[in-house]
Short mmCIF file of the C-alpha atoms (twelve columns), coordinates in Angstrom:
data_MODEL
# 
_entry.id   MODEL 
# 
loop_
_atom_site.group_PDB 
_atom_site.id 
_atom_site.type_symbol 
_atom_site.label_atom_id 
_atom_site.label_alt_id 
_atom_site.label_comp_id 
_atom_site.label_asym_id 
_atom_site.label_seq_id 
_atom_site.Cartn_x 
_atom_site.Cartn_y 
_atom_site.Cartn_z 
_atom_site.pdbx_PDB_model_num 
ATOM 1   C CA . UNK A 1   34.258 60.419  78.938  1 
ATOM 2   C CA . UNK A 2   34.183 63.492  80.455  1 
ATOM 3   C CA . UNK A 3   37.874 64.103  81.382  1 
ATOM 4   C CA . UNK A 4   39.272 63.531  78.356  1 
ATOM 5   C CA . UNK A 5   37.752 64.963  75.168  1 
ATOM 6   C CA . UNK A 6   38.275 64.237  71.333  1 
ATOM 7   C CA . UNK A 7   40.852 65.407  69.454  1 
ATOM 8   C CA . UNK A 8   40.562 65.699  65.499  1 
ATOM 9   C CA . UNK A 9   44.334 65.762  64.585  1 
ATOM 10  C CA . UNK A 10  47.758 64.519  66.324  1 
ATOM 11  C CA . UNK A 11  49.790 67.438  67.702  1 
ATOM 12  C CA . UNK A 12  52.539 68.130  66.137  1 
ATOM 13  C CA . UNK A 13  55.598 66.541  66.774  1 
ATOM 14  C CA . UNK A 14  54.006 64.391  69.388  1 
ATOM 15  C CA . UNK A 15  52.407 61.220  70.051  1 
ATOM 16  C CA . UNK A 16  48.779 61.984  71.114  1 
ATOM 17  C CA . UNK A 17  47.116 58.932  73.531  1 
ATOM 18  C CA . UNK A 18  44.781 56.879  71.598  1 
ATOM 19  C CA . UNK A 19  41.818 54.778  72.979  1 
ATOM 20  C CA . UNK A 20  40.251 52.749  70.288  1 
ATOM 21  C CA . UNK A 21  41.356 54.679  67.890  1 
ATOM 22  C CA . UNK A 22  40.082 58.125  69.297  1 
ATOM 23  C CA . UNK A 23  43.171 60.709  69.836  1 
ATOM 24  C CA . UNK A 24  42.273 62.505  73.340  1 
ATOM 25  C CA . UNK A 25  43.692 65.300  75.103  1 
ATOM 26  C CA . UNK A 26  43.378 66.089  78.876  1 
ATOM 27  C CA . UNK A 27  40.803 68.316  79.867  1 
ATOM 28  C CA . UNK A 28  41.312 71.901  80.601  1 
ATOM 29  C CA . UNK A 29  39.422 72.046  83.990  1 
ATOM 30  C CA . UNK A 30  41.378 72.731  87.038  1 
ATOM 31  C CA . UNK A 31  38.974 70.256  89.339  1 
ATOM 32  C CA . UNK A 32  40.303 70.576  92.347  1 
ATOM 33  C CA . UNK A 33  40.210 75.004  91.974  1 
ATOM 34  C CA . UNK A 34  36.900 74.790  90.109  1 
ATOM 35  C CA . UNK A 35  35.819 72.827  93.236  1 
ATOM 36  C CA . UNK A 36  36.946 75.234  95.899  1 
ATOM 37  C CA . UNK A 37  35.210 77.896  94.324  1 
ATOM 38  C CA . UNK A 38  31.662 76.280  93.779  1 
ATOM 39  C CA . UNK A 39  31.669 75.316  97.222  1 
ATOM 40  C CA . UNK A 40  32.251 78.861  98.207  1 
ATOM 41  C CA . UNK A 41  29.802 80.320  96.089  1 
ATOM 42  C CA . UNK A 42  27.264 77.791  96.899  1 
ATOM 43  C CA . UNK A 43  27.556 78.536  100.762 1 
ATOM 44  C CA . UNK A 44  28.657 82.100  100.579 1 
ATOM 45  C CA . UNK A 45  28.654 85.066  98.756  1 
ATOM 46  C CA . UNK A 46  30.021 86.895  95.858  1 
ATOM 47  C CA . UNK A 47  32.249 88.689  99.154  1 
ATOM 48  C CA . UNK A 48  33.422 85.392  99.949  1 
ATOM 49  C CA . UNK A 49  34.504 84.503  96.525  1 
ATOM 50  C CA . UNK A 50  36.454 87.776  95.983  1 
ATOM 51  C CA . UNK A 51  38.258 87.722  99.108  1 
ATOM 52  C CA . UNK A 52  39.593 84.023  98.953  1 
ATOM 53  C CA . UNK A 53  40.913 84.827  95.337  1 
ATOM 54  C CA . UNK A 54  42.417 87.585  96.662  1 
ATOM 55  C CA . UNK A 55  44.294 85.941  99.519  1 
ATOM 56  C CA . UNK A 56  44.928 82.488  97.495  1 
ATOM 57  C CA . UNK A 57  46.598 85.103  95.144  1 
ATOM 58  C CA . UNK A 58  48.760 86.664  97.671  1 
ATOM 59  C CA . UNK A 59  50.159 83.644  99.248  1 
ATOM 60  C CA . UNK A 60  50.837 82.253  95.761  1 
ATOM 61  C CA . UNK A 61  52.747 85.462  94.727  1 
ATOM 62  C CA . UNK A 62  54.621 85.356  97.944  1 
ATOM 63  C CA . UNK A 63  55.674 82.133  96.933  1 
ATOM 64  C CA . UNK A 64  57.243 83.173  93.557  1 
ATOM 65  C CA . UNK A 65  58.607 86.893  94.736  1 
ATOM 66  C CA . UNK A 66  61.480 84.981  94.730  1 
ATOM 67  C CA . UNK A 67  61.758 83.493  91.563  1 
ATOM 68  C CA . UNK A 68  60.091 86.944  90.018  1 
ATOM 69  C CA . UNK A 69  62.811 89.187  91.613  1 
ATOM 70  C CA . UNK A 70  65.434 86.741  89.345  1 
ATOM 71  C CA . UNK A 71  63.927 88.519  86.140  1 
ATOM 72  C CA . UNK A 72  63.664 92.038  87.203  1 
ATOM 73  C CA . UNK A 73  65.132 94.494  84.622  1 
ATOM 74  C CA . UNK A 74  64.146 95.517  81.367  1 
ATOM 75  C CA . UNK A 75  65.653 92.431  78.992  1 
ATOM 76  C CA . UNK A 76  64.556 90.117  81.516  1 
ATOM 77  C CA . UNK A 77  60.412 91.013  80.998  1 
ATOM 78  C CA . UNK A 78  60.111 88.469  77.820  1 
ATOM 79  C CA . UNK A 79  61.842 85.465  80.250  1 
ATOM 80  C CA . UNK A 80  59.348 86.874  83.225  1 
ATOM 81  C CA . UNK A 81  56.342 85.912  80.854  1 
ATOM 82  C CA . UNK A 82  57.809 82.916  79.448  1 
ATOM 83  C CA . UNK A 83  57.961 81.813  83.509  1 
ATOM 84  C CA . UNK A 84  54.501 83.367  83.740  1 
ATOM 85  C CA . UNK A 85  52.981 80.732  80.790  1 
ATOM 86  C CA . UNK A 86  55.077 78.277  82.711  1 
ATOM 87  C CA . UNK A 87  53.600 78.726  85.847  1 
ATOM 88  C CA . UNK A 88  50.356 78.425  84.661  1 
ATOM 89  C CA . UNK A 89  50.012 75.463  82.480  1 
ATOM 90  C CA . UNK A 90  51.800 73.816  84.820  1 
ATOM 91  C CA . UNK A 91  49.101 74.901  87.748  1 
ATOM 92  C CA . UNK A 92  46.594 74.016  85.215  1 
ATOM 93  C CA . UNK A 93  45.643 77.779  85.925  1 
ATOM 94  C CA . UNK A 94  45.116 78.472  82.300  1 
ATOM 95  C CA . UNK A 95  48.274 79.819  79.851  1 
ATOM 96  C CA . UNK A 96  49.173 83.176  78.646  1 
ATOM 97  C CA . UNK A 97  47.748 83.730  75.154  1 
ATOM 98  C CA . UNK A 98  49.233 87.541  74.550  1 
ATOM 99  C CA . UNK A 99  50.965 90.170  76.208  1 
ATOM 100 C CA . UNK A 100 51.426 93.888  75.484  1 
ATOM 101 C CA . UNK A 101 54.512 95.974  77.151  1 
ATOM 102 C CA . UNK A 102 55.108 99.412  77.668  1 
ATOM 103 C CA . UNK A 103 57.872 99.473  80.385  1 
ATOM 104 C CA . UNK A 104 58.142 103.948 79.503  1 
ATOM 105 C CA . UNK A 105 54.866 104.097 80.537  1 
ATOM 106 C CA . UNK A 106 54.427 100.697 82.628  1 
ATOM 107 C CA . UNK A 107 51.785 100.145 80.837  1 
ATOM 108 C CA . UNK A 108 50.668 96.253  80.654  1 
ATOM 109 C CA . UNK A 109 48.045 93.915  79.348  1 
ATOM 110 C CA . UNK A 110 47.755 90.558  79.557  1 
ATOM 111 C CA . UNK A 111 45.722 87.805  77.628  1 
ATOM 112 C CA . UNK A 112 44.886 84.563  79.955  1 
ATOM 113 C CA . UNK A 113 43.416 81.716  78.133  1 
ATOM 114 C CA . UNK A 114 41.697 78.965  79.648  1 
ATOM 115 C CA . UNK A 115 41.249 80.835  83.121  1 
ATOM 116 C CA . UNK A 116 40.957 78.421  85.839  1 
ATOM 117 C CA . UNK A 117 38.376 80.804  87.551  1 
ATOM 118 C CA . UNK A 118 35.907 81.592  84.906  1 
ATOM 119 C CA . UNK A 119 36.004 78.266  83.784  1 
ATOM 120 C CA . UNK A 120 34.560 77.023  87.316  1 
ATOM 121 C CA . UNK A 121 32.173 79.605  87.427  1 
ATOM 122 C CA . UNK A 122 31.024 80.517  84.279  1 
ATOM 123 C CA . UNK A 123 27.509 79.147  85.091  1 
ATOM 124 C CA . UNK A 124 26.622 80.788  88.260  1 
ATOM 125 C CA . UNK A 125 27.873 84.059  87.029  1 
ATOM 126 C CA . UNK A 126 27.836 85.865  83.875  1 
ATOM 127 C CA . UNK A 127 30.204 88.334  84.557  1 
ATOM 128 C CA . UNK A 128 34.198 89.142  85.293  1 
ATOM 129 C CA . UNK A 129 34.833 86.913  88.136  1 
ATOM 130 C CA . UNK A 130 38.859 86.962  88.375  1 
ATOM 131 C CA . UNK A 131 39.845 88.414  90.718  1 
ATOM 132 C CA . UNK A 132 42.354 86.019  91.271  1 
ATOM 133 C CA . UNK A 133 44.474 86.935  87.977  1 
ATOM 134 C CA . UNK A 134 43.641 90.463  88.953  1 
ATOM 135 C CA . UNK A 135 45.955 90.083  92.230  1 
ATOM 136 C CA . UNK A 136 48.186 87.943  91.051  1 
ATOM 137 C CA . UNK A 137 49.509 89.773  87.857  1 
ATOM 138 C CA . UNK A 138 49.233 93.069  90.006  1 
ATOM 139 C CA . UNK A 139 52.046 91.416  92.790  1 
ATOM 140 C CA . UNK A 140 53.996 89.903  90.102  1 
ATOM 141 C CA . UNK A 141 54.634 92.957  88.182  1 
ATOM 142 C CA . UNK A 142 55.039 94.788  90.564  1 
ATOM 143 C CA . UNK A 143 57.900 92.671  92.178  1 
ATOM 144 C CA . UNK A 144 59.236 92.646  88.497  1 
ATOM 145 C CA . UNK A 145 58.974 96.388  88.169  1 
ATOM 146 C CA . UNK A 146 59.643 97.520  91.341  1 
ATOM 147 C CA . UNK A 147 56.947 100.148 91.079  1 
ATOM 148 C CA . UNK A 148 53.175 99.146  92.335  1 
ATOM 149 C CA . UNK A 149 51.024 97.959  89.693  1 
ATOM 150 C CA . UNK A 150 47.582 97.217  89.774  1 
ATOM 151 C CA . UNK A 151 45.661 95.298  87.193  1 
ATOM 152 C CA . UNK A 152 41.786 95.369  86.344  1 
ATOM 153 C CA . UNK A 153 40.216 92.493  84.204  1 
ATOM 154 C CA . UNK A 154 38.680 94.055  80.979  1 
ATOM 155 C CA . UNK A 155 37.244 90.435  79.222  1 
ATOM 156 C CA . UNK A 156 36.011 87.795  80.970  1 
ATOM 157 C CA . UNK A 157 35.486 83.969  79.544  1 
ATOM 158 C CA . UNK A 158 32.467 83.650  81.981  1 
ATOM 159 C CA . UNK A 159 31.015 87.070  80.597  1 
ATOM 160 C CA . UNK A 160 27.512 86.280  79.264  1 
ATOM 161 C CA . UNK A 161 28.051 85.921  75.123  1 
ATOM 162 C CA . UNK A 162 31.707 85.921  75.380  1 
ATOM 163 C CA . UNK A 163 32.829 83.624  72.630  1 
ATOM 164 C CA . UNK A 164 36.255 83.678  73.497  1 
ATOM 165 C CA . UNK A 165 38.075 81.312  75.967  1 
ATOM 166 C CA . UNK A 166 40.314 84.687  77.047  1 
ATOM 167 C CA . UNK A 167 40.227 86.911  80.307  1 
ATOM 168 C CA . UNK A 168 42.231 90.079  79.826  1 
ATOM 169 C CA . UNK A 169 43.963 92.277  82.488  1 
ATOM 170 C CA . UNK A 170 45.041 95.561  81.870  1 
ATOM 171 C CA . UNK A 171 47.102 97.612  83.964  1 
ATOM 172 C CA . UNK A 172 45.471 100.848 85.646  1 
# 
């Protein structure tokens, strides 16, 4: 089975699914992004790839400028990133593993685990592929701040002997 993987323990407070006896949890793999993007970089070129991250990213932050503008103000940046993990798992675009805040000095970085995007192309490239996150977060944060942010990915999951399953963004 190749969706579903094993699972060594039940999670807790939860019923996991059990097949004969073997606990399984859903796999991680957004197939219908990872999908997209291998046919793009099978018939195009790195170009290609960047720029339809980039615009996938901007109509997807145009969608939630509404929703973002709800949390803008100072005690309002914890419930922004709680909407931000939210987002995500639910898009099956990964989920936020950290986050480091300095409104003074808007100063941000932010930990994505399970990125959709270096998960789907992790084996054709060995090297910080994101751009996705890299427009995304920079639109969002900037509609929360209401200054223009720009964010730059730091750690990629596809970089070659990257052992772990993080991308990180910081904030230029």
């Amino acid at each position: 089975m190749k969706f579903f993987s094993e699972k060594a323990e039940k999670k807790k407070g939860g019923v996991e699914p059990a097949v004969d006896g073997v606990l399984l949890e859903p796999s991680r793999e957004n197939f219908t992004v990872s999908s997209f993007l291998e046919v793009i970089a099978d018939v195009g070129d790195e170009e290609d790839l960047y720029f339809f991250q980039n615009k996938a990213a901007e109509k997807m932050s145009l969608k939630l400028a509404e929703y973002v503008r709800e949390f803008s103000g100072k005690e309002s940046v914890g419930l922004f990133i709680s909407f931000l993990n939210f987002f995500l798992e639910r898009e099956n675009l990964g989920s936020v593993n950290y986050v480091k805040v300095d409104l003074s000095n808007k100063k941000f970085v932010v930990a994505i685990e399970n990125s959709a995007i270096a998960l789907a192309l992790k084996k054709k490239y060995k090297k910080k592929v994101c751009k996705f996150y890299e427009t995304l977060l920079s639109e969002l944060f900037s509609d929360l701040i209401g200054v223009d942010i720009k964010f730059k990915e730091i750690q990629c999951l596809a970089e070659e002997g990257q052992r772990e399953k993080i991308c990180i963004f910081e904030s230029t």
